[in-house]
N, C-alpha and C positions, 0 to 999 in steps of 0.2 A: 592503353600502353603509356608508360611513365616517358617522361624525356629524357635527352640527351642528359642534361645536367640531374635527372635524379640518380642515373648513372655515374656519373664520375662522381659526385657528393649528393648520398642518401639522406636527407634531409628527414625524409618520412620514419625511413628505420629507425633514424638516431634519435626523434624526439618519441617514437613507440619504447625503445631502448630505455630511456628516459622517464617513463610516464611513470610508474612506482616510486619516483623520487619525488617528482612534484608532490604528490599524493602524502609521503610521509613527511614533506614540507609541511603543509597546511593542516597534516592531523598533527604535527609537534605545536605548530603554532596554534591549537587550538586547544591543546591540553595544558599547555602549560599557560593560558591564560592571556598570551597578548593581546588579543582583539577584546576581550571584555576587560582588558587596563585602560586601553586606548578610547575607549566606550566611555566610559565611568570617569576618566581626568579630562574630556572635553574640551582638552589642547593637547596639540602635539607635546610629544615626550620623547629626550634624548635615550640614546643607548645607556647610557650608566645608569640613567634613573629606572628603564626599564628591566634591567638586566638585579639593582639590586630589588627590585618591587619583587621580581616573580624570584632572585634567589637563585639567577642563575650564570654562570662565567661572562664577561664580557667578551669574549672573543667566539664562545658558542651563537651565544648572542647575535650580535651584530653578522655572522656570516644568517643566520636565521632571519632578520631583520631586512636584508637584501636581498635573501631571498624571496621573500613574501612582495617584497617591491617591483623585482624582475616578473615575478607571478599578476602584476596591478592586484595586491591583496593589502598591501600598502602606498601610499605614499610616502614622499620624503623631501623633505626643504632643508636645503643646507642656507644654513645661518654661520655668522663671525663666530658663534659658541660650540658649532658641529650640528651635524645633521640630527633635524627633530622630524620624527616619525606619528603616522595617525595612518586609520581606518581610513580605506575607500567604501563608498557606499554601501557595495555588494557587500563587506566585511561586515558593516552596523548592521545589515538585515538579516545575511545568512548564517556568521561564523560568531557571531555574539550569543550566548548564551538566554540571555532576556528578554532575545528579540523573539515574538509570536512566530516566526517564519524560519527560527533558528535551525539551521543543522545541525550544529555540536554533536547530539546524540549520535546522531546516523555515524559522521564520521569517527565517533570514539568508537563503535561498536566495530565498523571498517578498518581500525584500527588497531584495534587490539585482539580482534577473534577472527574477523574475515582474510586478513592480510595473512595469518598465520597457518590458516588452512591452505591458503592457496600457494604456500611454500612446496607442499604434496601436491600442487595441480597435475605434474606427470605422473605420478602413482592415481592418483584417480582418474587419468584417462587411461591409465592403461589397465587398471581395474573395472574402473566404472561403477565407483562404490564413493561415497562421500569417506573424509579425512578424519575426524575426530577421535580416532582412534592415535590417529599418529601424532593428528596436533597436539594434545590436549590427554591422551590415556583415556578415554572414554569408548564406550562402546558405540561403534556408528550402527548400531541396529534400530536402535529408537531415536530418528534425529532431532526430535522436541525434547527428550529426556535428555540428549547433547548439549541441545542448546540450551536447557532451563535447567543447567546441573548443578546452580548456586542460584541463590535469590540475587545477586550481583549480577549475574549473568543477567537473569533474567529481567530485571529491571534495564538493562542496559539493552537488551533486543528492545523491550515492549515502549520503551522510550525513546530509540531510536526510529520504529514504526509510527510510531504519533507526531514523531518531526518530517516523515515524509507527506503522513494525508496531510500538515499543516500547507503544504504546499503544491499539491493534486488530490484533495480528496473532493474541492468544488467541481474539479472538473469532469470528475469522474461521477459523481452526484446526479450531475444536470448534460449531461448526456441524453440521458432519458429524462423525461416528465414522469414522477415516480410519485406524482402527488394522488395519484389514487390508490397507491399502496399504504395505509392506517398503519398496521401491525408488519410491523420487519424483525429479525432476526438475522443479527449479524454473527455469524459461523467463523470460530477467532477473531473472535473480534479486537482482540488484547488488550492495548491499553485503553482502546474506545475512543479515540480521537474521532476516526472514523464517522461513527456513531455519534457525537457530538458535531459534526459537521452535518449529518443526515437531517438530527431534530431543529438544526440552528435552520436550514433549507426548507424543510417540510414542514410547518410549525405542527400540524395535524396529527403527528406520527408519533407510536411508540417505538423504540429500538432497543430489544432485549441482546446483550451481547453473551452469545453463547461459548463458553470456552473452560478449560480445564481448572479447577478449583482454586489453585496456587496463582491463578494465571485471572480470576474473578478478584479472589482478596486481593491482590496489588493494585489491581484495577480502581476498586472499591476507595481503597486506601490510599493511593498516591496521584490517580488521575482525573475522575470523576468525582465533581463536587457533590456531594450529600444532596444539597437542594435540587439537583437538574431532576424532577421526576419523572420524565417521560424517556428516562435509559432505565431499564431494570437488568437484572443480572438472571442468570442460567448456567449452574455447576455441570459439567459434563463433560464426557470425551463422544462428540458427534459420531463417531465411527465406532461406538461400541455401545452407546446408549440411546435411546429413543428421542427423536428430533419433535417439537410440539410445532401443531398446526401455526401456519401465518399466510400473510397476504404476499409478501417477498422477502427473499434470502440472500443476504448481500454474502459475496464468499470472495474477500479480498486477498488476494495474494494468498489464496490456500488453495487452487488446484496443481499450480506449478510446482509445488513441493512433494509431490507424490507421483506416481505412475498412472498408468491409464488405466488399469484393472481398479486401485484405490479410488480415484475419482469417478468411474462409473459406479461404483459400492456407494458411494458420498451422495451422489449425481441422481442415483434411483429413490434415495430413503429420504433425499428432497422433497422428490417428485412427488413420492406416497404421502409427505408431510403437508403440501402447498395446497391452498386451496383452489378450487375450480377459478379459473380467472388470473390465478396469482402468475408468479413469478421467481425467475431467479437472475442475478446481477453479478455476473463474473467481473471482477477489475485485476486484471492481468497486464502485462507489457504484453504486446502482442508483436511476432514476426511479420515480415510479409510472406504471402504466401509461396514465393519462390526460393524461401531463407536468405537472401542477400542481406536483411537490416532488418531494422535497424541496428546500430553498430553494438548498441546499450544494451538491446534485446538480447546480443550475440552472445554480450558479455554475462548478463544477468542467466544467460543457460548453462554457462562454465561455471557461472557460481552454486545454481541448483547443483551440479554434477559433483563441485565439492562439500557443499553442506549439507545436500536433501537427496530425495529421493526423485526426485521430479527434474521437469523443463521447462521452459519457455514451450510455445507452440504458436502456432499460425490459426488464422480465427477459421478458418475452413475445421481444422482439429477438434476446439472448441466446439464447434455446432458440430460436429459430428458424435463428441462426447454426450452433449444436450437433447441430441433427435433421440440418441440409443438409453439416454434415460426418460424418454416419454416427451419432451420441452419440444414446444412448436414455437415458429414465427419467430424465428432466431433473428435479432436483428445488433449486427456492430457501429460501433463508432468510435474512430481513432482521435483521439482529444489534441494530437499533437506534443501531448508531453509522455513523460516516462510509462502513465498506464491509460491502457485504455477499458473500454467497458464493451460485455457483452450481453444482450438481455433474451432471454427466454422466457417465453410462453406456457402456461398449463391450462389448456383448451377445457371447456366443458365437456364432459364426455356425453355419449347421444344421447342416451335417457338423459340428461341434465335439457339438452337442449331441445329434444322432444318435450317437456315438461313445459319447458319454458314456452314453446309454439302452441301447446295445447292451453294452459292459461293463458294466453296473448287472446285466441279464439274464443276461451270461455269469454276474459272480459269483454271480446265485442260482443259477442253472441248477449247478456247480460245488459248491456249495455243498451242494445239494438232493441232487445225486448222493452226493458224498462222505460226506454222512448215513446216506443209505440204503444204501449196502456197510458201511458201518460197522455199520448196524441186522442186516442180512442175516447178516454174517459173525460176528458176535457169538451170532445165535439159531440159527447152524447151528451152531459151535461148542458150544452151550446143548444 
């Protein structure tokens, strides 16, 4: 129960009220360049010098400028000449452009296509249908063919995904010990960041990234350096075309975008693919299991509701989807950040493991013999 004073002055309301504006603070402050000026001239810079660099009003400006201040996304030191402005830390790592760990992408995408969806948020709950028709004129029957309805688009999703593994795809990796898995196949794999964080972990490992043709050559061409050979490519649409054997199947942020009926179709033509032993490695946000939280999870399931076909779910869900496509020994682990990881089993089936008991016994049996001629012929010879 809240207190007296969140009653008389809603402090919580007012900055939930509020939270869309922060948001398009820092995505204008990222599009339009200030944090990689301030990156790049490696001293503070006044408002006029900034305002004519990026070509934009002094008075837009400088209320943007102070903004990002109030936000600690800048500093500011007032001097005799006026106040000169610079990056704080977080800004050089995350909202820079150049940086390994940048988010730029993520937020331009958030910015320009997710914001605009979720202007429909109340028609898509009270449909219960993703928006793309409304945002955008497109048909929300196919929501990949939504999302990837320009090569712009779609460079701007698949870029914006490779800026998130830059900064949970370790975590979500080494979760599990997946160093017995050789041969992995990564199922959307898109731009393959992912997938370069796997072979950079596992030096042992090949990672084929299996995904839709438009969606390989970008890859090819914009993401994946020529020399890394241990990523090879796989043209397909997994849910219409034949999946090739491997040892595990990384399937990142691709069950939450579909329903339960598509993910169990996905989830079986796995199972019939994996080999005896192998596996599969869901990296989802996971709820808890009471739905209370996380708060991000909550969020990240309004957002399936307006662009996709899917949810968020709770890891009991999960293994339930993975028992019903065959996956044993279902085991979780919450990384603490944005995704966590779930890993499944594909058990030897009993002839496999009869097989296996019944050559365990030949070799002794073999073994026991060739001892004892050995002992035999020695003490007769003796």
């Amino acid at each position: 129960m809240g207190s007296t004073e969140d009653l008389d002055y809603p402090q919580i309301i007012l900055q939930y009220n509020n939270g869309f504006l922060v948001s398009k603070v820092m995505f204008t402050a990222c599009e339009l360049g200030v944090f990689d000026l301030l990156l790049e001239s490696g001293d503070p810079l006044s408002l006029d010098v900034i305002a004519a660099r990026l070509g934009t009003s002094t008075t837009g400006m400088e209320r943007l400028l102070d903004a990002c201040v109030g936000l600690k996304l800048l500093s500011v030191e007032l001097t005799q000449k006026g106040a000169l402005y610079r990056n704080t830390e977080i800004s050089n790592i995350y909202l820079t452009k150049s940086s390994p760990k940048s988010q730029y992408h993520i937020m331009m995408y958030y910015s320009n296509t997710v914001y605009l969806c979720w202007h429909y948020l109340t028609d898509a709950v009270r449909e219960g249908r993703n928006q793309y028709e409304r945002a955008f004129g497109v048909s929300s029957k196919d929501p990949f063919g939504a999302m990837y309805r320009s090569e712009e688009e779609m460079l701007k999703f698949l870029a914006g995904q490779n800026s998130i593994w830059g900064i949970c795809g370790k975590d979500v990796l080494t979760a599990f010990d997946l160093s017995s898995f050789t041969r992995i196949y990564d199922l959307g794999g898109g731009g393959g960041a992912l997938a370069q964080e796997c072979v950079s972990l596992y030096p042992n490992c090949t990672v084929t990234i299996y995904d839709l043709p438009k969606v390989v050559q970008v890859a090819k061409d914009r993401f994946i350096p020529p020399e890394e050979q241990r990523i090879a490519f796989h043209e397909g649409d997994f849910f219409k075309d034949s999946i090739p054997e491997a040892d595990l199947y990384i399937l990142s942020k691709i069950l939450h975008d579909w329903d339960d009926d598509k993910c169990g179709q996905l989830l079986a033509k796995v199972h019939q693919a994996c080999r005896p032993g192998g596996g599969v490695l869901l990296v989802e946000s996971l709820l808890k299991e009471d739905r209370s939280g996380p708060v991000e999870t909550q969020l990240y399931s309004m957002n399936m509701l307006v662009q996709t076909e899917g949810k968020e779910r709770t890891p009991a869900e999960y293994s339930k989807l993975l028992v019903a496509a065959g996956f044993r020994e279902v085991q979780v682990k919450r990384t603490g950040k944005l995704y966590d990881a779930v890993l499944g089993r594909k058990l030897f089936s009993v002839f496999c493991r009869l097989m296996c008991i019944s050559e365990f016994f030949f070799f002794f049996f073999f073994f026991f013999f060739s001892v004892s001629c050995y002992i035999v012929r020695n003490v007769t010879d003796f």
